[in-house]
LOLO-638172 format. One record per atom (N, C-alpha, C): x, z, y; chain; atom name; residue in three letters. Coordinates in steps of 0.001 Angstrom, whole numbers, plus 500000, padded with zeros to 6 digits. Last residue first. Layout:
<sites>
- X Z Y A CA ALA
...
</sites>
This chain:
<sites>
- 801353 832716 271439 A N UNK
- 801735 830757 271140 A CA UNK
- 801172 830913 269532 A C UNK
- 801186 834196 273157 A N UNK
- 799997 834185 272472 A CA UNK
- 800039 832959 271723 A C UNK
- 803640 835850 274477 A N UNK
- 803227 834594 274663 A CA UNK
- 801845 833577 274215 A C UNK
- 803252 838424 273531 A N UNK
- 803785 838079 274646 A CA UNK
- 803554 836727 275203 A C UNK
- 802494 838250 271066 A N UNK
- 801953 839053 272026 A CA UNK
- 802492 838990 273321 A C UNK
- 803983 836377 269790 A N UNK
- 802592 836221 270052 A CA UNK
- 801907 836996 271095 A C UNK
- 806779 837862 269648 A N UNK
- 806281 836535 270499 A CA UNK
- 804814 836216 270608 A C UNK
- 806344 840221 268385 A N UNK
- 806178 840376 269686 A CA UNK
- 806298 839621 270268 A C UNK
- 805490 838394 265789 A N UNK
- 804934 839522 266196 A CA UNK
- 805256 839754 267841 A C UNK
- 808074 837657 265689 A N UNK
- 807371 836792 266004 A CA UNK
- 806169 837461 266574 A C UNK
- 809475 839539 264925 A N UNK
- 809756 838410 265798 A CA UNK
- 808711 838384 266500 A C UNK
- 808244 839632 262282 A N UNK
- 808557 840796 262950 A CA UNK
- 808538 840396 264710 A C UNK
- 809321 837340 261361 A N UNK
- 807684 837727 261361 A CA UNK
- 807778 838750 262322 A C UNK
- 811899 837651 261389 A N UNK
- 811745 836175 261279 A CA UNK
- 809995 837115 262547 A C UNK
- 811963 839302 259214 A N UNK
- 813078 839711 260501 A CA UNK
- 812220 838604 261249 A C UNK
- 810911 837951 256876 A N UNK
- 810576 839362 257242 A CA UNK
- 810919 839217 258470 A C UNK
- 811139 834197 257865 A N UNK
- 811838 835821 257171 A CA UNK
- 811052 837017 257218 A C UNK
- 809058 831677 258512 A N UNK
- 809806 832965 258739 A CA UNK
- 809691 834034 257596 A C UNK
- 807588 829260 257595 A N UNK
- 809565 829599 257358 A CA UNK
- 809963 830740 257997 A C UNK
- 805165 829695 257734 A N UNK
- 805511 829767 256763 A CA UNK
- 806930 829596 256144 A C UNK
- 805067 830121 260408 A N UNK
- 804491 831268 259466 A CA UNK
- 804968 831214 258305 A C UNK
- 805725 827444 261395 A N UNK
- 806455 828692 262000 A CA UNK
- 806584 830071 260805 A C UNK
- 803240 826237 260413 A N UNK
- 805108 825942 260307 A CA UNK
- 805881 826917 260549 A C UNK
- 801348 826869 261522 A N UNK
- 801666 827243 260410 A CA UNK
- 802933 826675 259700 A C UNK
- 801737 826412 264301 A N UNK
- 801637 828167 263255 A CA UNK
- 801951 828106 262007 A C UNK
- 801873 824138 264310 A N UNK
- 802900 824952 264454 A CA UNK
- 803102 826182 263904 A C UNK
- 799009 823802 263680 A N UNK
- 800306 822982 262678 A CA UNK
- 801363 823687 262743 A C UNK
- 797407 824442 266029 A N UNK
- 797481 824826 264523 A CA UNK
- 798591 824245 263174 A C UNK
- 798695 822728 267581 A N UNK
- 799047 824103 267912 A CA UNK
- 798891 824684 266490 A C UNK
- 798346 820345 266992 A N UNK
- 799311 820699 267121 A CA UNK
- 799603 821874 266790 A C UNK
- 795532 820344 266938 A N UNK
- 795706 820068 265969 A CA UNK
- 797391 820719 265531 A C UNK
- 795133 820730 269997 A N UNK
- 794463 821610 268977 A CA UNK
- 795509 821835 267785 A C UNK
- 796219 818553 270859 A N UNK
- 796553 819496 271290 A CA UNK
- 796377 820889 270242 A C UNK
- 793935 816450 269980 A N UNK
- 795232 816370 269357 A CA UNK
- 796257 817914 269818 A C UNK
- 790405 817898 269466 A N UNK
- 791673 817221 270228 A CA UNK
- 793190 817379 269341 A C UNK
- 787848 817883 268051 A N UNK
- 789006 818297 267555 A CA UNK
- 789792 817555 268499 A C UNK
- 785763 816227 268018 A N UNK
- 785512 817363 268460 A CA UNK
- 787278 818028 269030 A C UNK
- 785742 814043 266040 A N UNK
- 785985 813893 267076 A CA UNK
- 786322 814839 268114 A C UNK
- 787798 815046 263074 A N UNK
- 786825 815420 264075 A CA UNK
- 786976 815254 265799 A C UNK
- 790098 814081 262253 A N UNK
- 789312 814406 261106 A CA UNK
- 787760 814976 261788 A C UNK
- 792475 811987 262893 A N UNK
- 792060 812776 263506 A CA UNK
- 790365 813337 262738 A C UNK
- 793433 809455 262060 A N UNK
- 793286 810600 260871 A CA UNK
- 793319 811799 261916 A C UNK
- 793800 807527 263804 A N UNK
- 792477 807480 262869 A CA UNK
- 792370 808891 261859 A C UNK
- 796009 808522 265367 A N UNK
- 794612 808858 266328 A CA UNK
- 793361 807945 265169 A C UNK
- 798722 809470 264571 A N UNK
- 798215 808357 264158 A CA UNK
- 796594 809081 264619 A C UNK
- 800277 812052 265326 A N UNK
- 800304 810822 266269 A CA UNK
- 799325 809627 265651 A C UNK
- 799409 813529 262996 A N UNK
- 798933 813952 264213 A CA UNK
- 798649 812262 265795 A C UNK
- 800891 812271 261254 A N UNK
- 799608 812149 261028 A CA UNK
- 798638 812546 262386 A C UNK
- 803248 812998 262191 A N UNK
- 802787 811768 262029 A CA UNK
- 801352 811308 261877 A C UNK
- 803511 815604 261786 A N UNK
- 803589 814725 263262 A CA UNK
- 803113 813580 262804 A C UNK
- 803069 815932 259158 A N UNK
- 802171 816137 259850 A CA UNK
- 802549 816151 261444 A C UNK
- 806283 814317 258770 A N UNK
- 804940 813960 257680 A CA UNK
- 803813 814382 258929 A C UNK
- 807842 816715 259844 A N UNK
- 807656 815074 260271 A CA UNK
- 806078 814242 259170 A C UNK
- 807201 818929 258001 A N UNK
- 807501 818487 259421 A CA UNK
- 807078 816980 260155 A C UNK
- 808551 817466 255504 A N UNK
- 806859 818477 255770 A CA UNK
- 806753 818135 257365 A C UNK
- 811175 817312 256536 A N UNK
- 810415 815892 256608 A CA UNK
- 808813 816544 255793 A C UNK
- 811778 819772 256918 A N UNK
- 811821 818611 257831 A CA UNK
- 811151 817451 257777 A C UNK
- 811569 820688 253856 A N UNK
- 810985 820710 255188 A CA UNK
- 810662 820286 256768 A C UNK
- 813540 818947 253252 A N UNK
- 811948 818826 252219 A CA UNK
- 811508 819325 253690 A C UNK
- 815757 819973 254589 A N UNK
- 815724 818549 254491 A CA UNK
- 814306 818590 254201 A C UNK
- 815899 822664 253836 A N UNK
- 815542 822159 254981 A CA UNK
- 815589 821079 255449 A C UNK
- 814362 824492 251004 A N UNK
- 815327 822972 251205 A CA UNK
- 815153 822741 252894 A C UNK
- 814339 828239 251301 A N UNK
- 814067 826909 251612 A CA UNK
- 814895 825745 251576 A C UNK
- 815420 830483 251146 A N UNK
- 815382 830051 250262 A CA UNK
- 814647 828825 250056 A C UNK
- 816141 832011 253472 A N UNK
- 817254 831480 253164 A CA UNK
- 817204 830418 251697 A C UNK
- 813485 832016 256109 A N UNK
- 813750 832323 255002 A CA UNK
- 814968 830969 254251 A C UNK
- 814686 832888 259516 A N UNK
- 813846 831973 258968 A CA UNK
- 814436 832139 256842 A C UNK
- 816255 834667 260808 A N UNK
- 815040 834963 261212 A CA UNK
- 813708 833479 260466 A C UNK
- 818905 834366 260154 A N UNK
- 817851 835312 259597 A CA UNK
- 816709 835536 259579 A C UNK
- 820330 832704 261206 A N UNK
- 820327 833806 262139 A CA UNK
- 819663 834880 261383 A C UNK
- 820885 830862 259293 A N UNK
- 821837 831882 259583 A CA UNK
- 821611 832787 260331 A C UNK
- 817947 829715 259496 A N UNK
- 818504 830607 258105 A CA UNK
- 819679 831371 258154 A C UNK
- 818114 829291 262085 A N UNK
- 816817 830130 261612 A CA UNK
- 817872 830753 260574 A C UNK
- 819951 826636 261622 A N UNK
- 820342 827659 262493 A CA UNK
- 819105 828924 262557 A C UNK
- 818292 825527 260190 A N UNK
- 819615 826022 259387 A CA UNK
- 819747 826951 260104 A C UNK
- 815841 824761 261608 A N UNK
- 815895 825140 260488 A CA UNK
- 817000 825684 260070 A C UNK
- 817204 823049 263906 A N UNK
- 816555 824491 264015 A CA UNK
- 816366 825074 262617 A C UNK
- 818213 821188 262364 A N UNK
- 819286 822173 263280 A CA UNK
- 818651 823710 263588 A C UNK
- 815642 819602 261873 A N UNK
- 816727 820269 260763 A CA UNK
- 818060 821074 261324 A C UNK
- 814671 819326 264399 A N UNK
- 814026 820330 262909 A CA UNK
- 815213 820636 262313 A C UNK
- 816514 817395 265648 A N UNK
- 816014 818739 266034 A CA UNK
- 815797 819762 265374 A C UNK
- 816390 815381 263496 A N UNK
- 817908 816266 263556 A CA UNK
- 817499 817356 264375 A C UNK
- 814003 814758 263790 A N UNK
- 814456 815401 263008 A CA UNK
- 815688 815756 262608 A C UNK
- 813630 814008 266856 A N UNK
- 812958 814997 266004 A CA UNK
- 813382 815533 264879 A C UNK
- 815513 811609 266994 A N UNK
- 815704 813129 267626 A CA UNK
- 815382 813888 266949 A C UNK
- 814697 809978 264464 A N UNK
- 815784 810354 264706 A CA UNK
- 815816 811717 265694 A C UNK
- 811499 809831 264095 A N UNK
- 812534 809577 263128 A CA UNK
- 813728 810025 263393 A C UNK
- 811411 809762 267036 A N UNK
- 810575 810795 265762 A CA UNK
- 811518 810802 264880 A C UNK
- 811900 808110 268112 A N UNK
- 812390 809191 268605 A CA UNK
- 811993 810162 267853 A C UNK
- 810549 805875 266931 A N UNK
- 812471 805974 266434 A CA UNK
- 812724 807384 267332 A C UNK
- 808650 805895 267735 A N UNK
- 808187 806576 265971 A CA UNK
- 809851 806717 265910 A C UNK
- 808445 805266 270246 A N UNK
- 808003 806820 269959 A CA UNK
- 808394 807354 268605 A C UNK
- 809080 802808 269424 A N UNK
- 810550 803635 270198 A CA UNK
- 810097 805116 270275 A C UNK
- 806928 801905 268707 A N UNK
- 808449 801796 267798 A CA UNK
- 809044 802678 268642 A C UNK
- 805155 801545 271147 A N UNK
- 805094 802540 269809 A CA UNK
- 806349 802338 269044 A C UNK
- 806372 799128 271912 A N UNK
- 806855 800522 272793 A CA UNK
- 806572 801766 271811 A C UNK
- 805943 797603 270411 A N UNK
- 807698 797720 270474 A CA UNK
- 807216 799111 271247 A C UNK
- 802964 797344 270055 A N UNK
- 803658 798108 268827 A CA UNK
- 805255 798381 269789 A C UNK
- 800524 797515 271902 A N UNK
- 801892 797471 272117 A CA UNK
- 802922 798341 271411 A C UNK
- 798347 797751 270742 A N UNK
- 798178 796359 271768 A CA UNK
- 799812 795967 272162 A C UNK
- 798156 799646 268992 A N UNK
- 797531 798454 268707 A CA UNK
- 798023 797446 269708 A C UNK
- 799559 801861 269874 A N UNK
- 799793 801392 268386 A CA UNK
- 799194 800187 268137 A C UNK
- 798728 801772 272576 A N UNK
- 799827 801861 272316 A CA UNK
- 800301 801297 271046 A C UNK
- 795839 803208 271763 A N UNK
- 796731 801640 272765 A CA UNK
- 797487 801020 272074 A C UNK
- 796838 804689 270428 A N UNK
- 795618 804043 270015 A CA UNK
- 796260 802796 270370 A C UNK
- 797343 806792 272476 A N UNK
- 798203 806516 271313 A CA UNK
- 797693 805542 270604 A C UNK
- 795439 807237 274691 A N UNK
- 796877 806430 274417 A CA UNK
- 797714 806198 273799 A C UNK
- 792980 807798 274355 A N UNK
- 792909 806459 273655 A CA UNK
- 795138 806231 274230 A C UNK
- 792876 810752 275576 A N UNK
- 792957 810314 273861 A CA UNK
- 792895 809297 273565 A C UNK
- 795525 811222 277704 A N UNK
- 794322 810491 277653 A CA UNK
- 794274 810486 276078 A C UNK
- 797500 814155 277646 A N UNK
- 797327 812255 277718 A CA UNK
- 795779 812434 277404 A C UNK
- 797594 816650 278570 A N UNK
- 797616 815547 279729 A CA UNK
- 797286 814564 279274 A C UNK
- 797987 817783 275772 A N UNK
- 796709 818406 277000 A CA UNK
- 796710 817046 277791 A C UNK
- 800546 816748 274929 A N UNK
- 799204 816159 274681 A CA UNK
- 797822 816722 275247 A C UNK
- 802053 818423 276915 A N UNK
- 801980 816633 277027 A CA UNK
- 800684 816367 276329 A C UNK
- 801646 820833 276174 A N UNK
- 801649 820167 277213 A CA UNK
- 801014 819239 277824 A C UNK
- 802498 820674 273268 A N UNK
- 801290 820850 273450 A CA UNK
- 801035 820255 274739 A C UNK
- 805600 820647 274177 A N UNK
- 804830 819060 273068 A CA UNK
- 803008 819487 273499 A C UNK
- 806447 822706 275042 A N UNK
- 806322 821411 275981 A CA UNK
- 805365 820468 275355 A C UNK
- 805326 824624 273366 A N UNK
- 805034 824194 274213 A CA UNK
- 805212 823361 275477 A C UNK
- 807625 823734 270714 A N UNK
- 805610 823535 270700 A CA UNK
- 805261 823650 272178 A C UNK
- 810129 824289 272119 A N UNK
- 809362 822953 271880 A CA UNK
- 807880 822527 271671 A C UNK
- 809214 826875 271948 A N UNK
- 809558 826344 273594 A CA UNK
- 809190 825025 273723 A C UNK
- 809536 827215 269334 A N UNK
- 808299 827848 270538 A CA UNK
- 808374 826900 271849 A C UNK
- 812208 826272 268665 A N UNK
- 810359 826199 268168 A CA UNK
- 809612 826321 269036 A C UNK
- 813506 828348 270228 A N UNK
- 814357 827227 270316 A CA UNK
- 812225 826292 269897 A C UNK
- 812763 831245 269320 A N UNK
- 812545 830671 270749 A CA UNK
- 812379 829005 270750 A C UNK
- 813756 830856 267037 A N UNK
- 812361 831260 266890 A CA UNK
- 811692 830624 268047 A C UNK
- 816567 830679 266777 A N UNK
- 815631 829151 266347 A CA UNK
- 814298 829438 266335 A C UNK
- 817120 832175 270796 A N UNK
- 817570 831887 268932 A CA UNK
- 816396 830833 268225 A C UNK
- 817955 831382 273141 A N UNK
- 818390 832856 272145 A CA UNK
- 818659 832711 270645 A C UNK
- 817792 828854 274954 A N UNK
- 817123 829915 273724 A CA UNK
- 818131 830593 273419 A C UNK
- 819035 826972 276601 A N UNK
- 818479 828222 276705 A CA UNK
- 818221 829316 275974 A C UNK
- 819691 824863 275325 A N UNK
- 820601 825696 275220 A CA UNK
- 820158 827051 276017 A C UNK
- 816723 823933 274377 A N UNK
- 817486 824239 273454 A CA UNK
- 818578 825696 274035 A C UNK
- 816452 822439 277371 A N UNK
- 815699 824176 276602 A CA UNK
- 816391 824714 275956 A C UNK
- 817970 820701 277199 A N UNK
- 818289 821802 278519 A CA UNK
- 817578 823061 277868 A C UNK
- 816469 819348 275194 A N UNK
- 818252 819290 274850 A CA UNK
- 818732 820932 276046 A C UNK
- 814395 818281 276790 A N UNK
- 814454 819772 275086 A CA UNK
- 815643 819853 275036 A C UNK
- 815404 816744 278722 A N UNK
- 814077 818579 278517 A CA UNK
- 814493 819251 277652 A C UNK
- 816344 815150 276962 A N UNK
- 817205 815728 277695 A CA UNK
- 816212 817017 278463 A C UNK
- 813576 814075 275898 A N UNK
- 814926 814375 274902 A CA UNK
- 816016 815209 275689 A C UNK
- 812069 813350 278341 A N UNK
- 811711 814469 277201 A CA UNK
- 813054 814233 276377 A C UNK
- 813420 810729 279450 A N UNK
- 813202 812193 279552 A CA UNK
- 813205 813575 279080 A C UNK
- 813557 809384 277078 A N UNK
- 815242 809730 277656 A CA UNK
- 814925 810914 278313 A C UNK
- 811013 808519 277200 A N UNK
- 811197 809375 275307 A CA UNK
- 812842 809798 276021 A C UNK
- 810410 807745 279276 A N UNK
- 809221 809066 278882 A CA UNK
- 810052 809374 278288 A C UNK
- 811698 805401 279029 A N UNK
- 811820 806212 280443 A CA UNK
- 811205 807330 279890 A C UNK
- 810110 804023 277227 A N UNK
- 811838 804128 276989 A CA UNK
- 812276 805529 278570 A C UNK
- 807596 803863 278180 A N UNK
- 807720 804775 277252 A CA UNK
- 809418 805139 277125 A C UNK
- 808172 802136 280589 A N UNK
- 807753 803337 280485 A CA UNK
- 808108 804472 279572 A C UNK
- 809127 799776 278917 A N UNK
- 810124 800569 279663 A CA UNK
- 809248 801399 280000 A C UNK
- 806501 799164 277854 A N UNK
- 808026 799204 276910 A CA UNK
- 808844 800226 277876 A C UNK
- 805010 798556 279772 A N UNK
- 804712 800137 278787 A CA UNK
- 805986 800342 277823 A C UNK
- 806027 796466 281034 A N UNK
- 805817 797649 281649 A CA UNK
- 805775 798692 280481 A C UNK
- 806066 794612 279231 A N UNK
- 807394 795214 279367 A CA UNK
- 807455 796279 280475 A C UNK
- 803347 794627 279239 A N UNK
- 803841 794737 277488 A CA UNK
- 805350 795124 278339 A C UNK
- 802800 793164 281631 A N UNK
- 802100 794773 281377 A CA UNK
- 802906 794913 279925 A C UNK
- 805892 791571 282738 A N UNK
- 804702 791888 282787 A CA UNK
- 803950 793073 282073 A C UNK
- 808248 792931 283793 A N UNK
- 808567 791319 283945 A CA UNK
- 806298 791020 283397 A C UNK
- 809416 794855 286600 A N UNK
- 808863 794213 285121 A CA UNK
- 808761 793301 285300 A C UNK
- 809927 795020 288739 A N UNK
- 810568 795965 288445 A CA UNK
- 810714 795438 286709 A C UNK
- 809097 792937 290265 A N UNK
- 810423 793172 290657 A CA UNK
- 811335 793981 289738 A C UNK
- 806409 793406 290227 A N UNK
- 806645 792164 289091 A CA UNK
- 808544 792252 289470 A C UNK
- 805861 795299 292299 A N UNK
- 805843 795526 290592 A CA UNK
- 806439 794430 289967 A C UNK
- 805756 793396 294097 A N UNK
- 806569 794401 294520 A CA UNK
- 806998 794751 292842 A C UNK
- 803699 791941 293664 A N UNK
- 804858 790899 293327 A CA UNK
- 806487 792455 293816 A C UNK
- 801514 793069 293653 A N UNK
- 802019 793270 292356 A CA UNK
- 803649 792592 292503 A C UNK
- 802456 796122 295898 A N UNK
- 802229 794984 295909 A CA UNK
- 802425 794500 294406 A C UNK
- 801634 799791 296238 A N UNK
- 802567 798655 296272 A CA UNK
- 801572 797552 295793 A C UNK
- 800027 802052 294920 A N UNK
- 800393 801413 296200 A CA UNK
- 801517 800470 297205 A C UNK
- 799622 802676 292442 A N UNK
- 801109 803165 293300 A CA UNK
- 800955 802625 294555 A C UNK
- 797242 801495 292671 A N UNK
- 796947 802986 292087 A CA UNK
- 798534 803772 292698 A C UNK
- 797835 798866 292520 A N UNK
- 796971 799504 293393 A CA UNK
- 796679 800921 293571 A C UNK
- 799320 798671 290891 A N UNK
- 799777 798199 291992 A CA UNK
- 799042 799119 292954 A C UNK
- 797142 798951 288410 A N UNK
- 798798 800033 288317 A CA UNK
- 798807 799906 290181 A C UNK
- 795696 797057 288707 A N UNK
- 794917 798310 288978 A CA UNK
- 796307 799466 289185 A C UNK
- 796995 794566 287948 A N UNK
- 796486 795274 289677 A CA UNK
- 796088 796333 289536 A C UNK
- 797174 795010 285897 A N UNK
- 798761 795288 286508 A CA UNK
- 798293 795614 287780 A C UNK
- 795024 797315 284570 A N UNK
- 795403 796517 284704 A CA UNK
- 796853 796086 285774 A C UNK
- 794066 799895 282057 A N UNK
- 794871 799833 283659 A CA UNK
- 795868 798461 284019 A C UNK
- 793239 799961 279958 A N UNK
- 792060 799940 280490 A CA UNK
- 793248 799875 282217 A C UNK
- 795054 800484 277729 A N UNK
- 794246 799345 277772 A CA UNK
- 793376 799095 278977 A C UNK
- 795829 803106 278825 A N UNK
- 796944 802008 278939 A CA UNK
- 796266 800757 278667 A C UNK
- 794759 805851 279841 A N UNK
- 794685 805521 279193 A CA UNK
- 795472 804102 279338 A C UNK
- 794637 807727 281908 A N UNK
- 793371 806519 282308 A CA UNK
- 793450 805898 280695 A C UNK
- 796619 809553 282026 A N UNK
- 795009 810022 282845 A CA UNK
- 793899 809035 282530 A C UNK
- 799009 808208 281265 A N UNK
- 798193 809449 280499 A CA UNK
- 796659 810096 281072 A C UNK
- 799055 806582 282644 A N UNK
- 798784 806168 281295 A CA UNK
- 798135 807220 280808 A C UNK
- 799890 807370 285043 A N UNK
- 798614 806618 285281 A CA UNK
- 797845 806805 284174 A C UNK
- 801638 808841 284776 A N UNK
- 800959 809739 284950 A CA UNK
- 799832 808899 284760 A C UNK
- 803357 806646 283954 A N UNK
- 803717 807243 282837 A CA UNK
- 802118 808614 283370 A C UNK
- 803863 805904 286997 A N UNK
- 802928 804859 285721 A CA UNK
- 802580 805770 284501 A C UNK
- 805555 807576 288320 A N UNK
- 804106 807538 288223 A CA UNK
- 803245 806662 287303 A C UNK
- 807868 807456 286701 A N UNK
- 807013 808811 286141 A CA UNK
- 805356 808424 286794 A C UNK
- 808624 804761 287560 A N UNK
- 808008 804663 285923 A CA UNK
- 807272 806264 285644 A C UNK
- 808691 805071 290638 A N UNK
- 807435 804262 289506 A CA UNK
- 807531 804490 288133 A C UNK
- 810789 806570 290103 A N UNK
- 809670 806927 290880 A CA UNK
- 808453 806264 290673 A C UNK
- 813142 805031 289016 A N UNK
- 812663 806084 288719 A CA UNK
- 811058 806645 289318 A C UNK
- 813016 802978 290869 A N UNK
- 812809 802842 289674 A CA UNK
- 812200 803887 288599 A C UNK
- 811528 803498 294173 A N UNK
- 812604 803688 293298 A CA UNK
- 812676 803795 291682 A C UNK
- 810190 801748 296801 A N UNK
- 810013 802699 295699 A CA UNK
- 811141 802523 294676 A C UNK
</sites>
């Protein structure tokens, strides 16, 4: 098995089962390999989820980097990102951010440094590039907003300020986006957007 090939299947384990609860035999056993096959690749379960997550966050950054140059424009460029991000949190398990923040802070560090850094040179590129295209209002700080932005990711990723059990993280997203979206578009911007909803119902 190939380096690559175990860390997307571990990365499927985590998100279906959750990361406290999947032991190194239970991983071994679940890829079907040997642990001393696994112990080849890691060194044990804390430098398994380290390099997992370091394998998840190179992924997803070069996804959105291939979307990006797809888009048309910073309405698309948003959209495309809310729905990969919704995606992902449909698939994970709701105790894996939990885990993660409790049992294995270095690998949570490298989610909060892809936050801190991709994410918000993301926002803030999409934001400017909105205000020249027009389709986002010219009378916004897009630094203040970026980090509005980043503020309710954060709160989203932190699984105690989830405000109803009821309430999934997916949810929470989607309603965040809207109203991110809603509240930096232009006239031209809304209009937009208008036949993105109806087309896409995002």
């Amino acid at each position: 098995m190939e380096e690559k090939q175990l860390f997307e299947k571990v990365i499927h384990l985590f998100m279906q089962y959750g990361i406290k609860s999947m032991t190194m035999d239970e991983v071994a056993r679940q890829l079907g390999i040997s642990k001393k096959t696994l112990y080849q690749f890691v060194d044990n379960k804390k430098d398994l989820v380290k390099k997992m997550m370091e394998f998840h966050i190179n992924g997803e950054q070069c996804s959105l980097e291939a979307t990006f140059s797809k888009c048309d424009n910073a309405i698309d460029e948003i959209m495309e990102m809310t729905k990969e991000v919704s995606t992902q949190m449909k698939e994970m398990h709701p105790s894996v951010l939990f885990d993660m923040r409790k049992y294995h802070p270095e690998a949570f560090q490298i989610l909060v440094k892809h936050k801190d850094e991709f994410v918000r040179k993301s926002i803030h590129t999409n934001l400017e590039n909105g205000m020249n295209e027009g389709f986002y209002r010219t009378n916004m700080n897009a630094t203040i907003v970026t980090e509005l932005y980043l503020s309710m990711m954060s709160s989203i990723m932190n699984p105690e300020n989830t405000p109803a059990k009821d309430i999934i993280a997916h949810e929470i997203h989607g309603e965040m986006m809207r109203y991110h979206i809603r509240g930096i578009a232009s006239s031209k911007g809304r209009e937009y957007l208008k036949q993105k909803f109806n087309q896409d119902n995002v």
